[in-house]
C-alpha positions in Angstrom: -60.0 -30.3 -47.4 -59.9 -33.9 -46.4 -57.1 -36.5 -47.0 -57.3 -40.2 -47.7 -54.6 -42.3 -48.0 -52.7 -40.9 -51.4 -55.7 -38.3 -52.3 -56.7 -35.1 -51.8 -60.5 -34.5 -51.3 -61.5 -30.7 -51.7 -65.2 -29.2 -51.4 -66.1 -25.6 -51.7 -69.4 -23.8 -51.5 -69.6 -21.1 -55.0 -71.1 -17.8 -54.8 -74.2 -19.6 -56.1 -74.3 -22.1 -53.1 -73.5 -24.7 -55.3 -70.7 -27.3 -53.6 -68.2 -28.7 -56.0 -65.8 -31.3 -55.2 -62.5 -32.6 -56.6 -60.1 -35.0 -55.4 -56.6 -34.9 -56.5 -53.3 -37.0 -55.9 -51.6 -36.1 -52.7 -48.2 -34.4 -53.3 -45.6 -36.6 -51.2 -42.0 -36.2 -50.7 -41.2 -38.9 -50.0 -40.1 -40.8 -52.7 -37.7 -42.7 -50.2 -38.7 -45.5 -48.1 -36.3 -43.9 -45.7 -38.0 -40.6 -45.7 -41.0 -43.1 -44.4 -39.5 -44.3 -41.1 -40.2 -42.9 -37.6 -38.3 -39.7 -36.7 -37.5 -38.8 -40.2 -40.9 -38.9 -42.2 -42.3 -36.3 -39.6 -40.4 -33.1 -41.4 -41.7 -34.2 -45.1 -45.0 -34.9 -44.0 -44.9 -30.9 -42.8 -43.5 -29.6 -45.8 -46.3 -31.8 -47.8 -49.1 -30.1 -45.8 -47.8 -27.1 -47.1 -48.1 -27.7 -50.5 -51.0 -29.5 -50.5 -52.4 -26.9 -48.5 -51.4 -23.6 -50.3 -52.9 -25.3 -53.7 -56.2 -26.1 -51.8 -56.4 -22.7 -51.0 -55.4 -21.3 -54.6 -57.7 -23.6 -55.7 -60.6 -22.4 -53.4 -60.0 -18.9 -53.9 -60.5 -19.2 -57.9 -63.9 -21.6 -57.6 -65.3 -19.1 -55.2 -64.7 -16.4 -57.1 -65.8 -17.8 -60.1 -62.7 -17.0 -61.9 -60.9 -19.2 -64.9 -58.9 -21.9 -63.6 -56.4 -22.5 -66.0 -55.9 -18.4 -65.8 -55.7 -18.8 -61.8 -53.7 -21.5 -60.6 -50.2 -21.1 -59.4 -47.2 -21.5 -61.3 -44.2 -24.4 -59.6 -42.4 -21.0 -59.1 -45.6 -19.0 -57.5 -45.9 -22.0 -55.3 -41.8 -22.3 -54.0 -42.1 -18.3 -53.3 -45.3 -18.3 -51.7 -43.7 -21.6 -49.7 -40.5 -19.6 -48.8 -42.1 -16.6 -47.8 -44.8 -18.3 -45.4 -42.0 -20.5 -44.1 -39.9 -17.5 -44.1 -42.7 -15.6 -41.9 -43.3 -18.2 -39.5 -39.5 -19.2 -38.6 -38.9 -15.0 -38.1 -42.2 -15.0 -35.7 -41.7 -18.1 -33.8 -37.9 -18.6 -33.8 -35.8 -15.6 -34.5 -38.5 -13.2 -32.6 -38.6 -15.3 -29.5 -35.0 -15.9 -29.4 -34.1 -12.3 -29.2 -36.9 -11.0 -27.2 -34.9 -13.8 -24.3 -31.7 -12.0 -25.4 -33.2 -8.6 -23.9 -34.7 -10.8 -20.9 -30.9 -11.5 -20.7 -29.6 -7.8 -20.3 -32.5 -7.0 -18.3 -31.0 -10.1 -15.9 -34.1 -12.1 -16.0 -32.6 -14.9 -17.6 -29.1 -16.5 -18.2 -27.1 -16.9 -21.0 -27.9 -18.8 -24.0 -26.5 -21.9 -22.6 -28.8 -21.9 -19.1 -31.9 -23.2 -19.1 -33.7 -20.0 -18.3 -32.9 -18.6 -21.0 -34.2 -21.3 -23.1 -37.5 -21.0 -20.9 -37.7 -17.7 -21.9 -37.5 -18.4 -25.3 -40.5 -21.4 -24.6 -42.5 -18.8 -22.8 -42.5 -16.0 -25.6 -43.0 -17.9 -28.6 -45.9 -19.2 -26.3 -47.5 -15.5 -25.9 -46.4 -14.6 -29.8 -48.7 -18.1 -31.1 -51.7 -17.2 -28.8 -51.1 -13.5 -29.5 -50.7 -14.1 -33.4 -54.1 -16.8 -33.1 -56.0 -14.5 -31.1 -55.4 -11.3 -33.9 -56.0 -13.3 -36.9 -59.5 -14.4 -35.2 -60.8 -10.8 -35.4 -60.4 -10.7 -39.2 -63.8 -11.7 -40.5 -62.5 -14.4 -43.5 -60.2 -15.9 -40.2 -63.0 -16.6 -38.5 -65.0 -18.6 -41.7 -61.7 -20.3 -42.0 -61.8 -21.6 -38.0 -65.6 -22.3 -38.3 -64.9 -24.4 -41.5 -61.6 -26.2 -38.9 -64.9 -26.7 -36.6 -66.9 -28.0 -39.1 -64.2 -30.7 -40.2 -63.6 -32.1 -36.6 -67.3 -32.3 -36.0 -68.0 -34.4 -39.2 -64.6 -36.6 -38.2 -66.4 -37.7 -35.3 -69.4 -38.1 -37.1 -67.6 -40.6 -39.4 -65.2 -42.4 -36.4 -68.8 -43.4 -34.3 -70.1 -44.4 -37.8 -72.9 -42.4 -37.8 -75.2 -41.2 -40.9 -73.7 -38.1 -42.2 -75.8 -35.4 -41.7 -75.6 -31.7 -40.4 -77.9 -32.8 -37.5 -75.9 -35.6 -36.9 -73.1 -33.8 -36.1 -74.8 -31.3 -33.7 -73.7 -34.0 -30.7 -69.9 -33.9 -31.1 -67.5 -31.4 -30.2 -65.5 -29.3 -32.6 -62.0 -30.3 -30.3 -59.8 -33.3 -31.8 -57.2 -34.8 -30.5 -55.5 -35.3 -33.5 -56.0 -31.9 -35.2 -52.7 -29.7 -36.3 -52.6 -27.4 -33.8 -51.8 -30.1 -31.2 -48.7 -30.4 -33.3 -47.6 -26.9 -33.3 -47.9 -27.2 -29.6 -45.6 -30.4 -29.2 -43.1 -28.3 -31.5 -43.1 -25.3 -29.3 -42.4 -27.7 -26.4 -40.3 -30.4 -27.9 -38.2 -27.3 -29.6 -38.0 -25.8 -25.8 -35.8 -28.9 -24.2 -34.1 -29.5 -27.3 -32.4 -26.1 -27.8 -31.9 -26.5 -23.9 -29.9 -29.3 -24.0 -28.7 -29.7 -27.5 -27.7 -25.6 -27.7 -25.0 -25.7 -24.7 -23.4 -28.6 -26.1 -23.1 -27.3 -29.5 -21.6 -24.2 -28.7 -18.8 -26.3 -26.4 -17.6 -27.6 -30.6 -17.6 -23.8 -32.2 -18.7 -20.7 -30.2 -18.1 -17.2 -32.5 -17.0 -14.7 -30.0 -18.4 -11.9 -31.6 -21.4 -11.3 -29.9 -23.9 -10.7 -32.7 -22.0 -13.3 -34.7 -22.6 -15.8 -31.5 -26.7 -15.2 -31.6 -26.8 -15.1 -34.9 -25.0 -18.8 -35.3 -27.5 -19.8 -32.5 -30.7 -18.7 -34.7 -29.5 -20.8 -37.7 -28.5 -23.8 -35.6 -32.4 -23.5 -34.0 -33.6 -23.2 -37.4 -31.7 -26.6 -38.6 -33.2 -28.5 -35.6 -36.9 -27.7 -36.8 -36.0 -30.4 -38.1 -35.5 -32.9 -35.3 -38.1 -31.8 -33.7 -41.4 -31.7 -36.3 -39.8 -35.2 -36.7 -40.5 -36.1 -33.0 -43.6 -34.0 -32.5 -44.9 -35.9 -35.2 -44.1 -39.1 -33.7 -45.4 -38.1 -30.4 -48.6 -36.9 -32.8 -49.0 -40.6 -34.2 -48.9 -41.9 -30.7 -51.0 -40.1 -28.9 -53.3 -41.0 -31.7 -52.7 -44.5 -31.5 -53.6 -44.6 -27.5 -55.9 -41.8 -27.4 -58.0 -43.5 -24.6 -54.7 -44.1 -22.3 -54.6 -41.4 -19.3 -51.3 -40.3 -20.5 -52.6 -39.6 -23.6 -55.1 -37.8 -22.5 -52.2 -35.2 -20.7 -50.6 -35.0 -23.9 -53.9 -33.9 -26.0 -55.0 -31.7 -23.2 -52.9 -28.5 -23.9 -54.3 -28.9 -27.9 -57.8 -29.3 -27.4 -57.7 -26.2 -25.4 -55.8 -24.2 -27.6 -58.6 -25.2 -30.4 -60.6 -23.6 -28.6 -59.2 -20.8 -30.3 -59.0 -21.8 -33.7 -61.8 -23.4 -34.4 -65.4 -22.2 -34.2 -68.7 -23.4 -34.4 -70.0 -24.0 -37.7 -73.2 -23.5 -39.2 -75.0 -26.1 -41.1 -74.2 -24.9 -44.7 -70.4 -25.2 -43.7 -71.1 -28.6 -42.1 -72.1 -29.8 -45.6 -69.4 -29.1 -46.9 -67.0 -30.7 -44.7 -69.5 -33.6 -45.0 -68.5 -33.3 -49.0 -65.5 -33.6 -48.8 -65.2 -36.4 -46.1 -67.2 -38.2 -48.7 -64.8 -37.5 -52.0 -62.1 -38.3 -49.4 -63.4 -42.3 -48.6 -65.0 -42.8 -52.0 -62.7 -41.0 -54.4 -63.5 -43.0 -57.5 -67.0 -42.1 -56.8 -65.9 -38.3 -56.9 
C-alpha cells in the first residue's frame, strides 16, 4: 500500500502469482482547512490511516483469496466496529494497562503518586516493555512476519525511488529496510511525547477537579490520558514532518535513531517476489492515471 498525494495505490500478489493493482481516492477527514494546520491535522491524519488501512487489508484479504468482491468488502458499519474495537484494543494495551501496572509500582513504593514524575516514568517505561513485548509476539506468528517483510520491502523500494534509481528487485538489494520516516517512529514519539505531557499536564489538572474516591480518581485520570492522545499524535506528527524535513541535520538524526532501531523489529527482509510488489504499487502510486 503506497500513498500519493489524494490516492491510494494497492498491489497484491494472487494465489496464482499474478500482481493486481488498484488505486483508489484517499479517505481524508479533513474537510476543514483548519483540520489542515500544524498541531491539529496530526490526529485526523491517524484516524485516516486507519481507514485507509483496514480497507487495504479487507481488500487484500478478498483478492488473495480469490473470493467475490462485491460479497467481501466491509460494510460503513463493519468498518466503525472494526475501527472501535482496534482503537479500543490499543488504548486498553498502551494507556489503561500501563497506567495501572504504575498504580501497583505505587503500592509497591516504587513510584509516587499520580501527580510525581515517577510515576509518570513508570507509566513511560511499561508501555515501553508492553510495545516491544506486544511487537516481539506478533513476529512469531507466520502471516506477521510476511506482513513485516512486505514493511521491508516498501522502505527498500522508497529508497530505490528517493536516489532515482531504475526500479528493479536488484536495484534495491543496496538499501536498507530502516526509514526514517516510517510509522513506527511515530508510535515511538507518542509513547514519549504522551510520557511528559501526562507529567506535566496530569498534576495540574487534577489541582481544577480531583474525585476523592480512589478508584473514581484513576479512573478520571485514564479518560483525561485518553482525551490528550489527542495533543499528542498532533505533536508527534509535527515532530514526524520535521524530522523529515531535516533528515540530514545531527539532531535529526537523534530523533530518528530510537525508530530505525525499533524497525529493526518490524520489518524484515524481503524476498524478491515481495519486492515486486512494493515496486507495483510505488508505481500505481506516482502514475495513477496509468493504473
Amino acid at each position: 500500500m503506497m500513498r500519493a498525494k489524494d490516492n491510494l495505490a494497492i498491489a497484491i500478489r494472487k494465489s496464482d502469482g499474478e500482481i493486481i493493482t488498484e488505486v483508489r481516492p484517499w479517505f481524508s477527514l479533513a474537510v476543514h482547512p483548519w483540520l489542515k494546520k500544524p498541531f491539529l491535522r496530526g490526529f485526523p491524519v491517524l484516524m485516516e490511516t486507519m481507514v485507509n488501512g483496514i480497507k487495504a487489508l479487507n481488500f487484500s484479504a478478498i483478492q488473495a483469496a480469490d473470493d467475490d468482491e462485491e460479497e467481501g468488502e466491509l460494510t460503513s458499519w463493519h468498518l466503525i466496529l472494526t475501527m472501535v474495537l482496534a482503537l479500543g484494543a490499543a488504548l486498553g494495551l498502551f494507556v489503561v494497562l500501563p497506567h495501572f501496572l504504575s498504580v501497583g509500582m505505587e503500592f509497591l513504593g516504587l513510584a509516587g503518586d499520580v501527580d510525581s514524575l515517577s510515576f509518570h516514568l513508570w507509566d513511560g517505561i511499561i508501555k515501553m516493555i508492553v510495545f516491544v513485548g506486544y511487537i516481539l509476539a506478533i513476529s512469531l506468528i507466520p502471516d506477521i512476519k510476511r506482513v513485516f517483510q512486505y514493511h521491508g520491502a516498501e522502505h527498500k523500494v522508497i529508497w530505490t525511488w528517493e536516489d532515482g534509481r531504475e526500479l528493479s528487485p536488484s536495484a534495491t538489494h543496496f538499501y536498507s529496510r530502516l526509514h526514517p520516516r516510517c510509522g513506527t517512529a511515530f508510535l515511538l514519539f507518542v509513547l514519549a511525547i504522551s510520557i511528559l505531557l501526562y507529567a506535566i499536564l496530569v498534576p495540574y489538572l487534577l489541582l481544577v477537579y480531583s474525585p476523592e474516591h480512589f478508584v473514581v480518581k484513576h479512573l478520571y485520570i485514564v479518560g483525561l490520558k485518553l482525551f490528550l492522545m489527542i495533543p499528542v499524535s498532533n505533536i508527534a506528527y509535527e515532530v514526524i514532518k520535521f524530522a523529515g524535513k531535516h533528515s540530514k541535520s545531527i539532531l535529526c538524526k537523534i530523533l530518528c535513531w530510537p525508530g530505525l532501531m525499533m524497525q529493526i523489529l518490524t520489518t524484515k527482509e524481503p524476498d524478491d517476489s515481495q519486492i515486486e510488489v512494493a515496486i507495483a504499487a510505488l508505481q500505481c502510486a506516482v502514475n495513477a492515471e496509468e493504473c
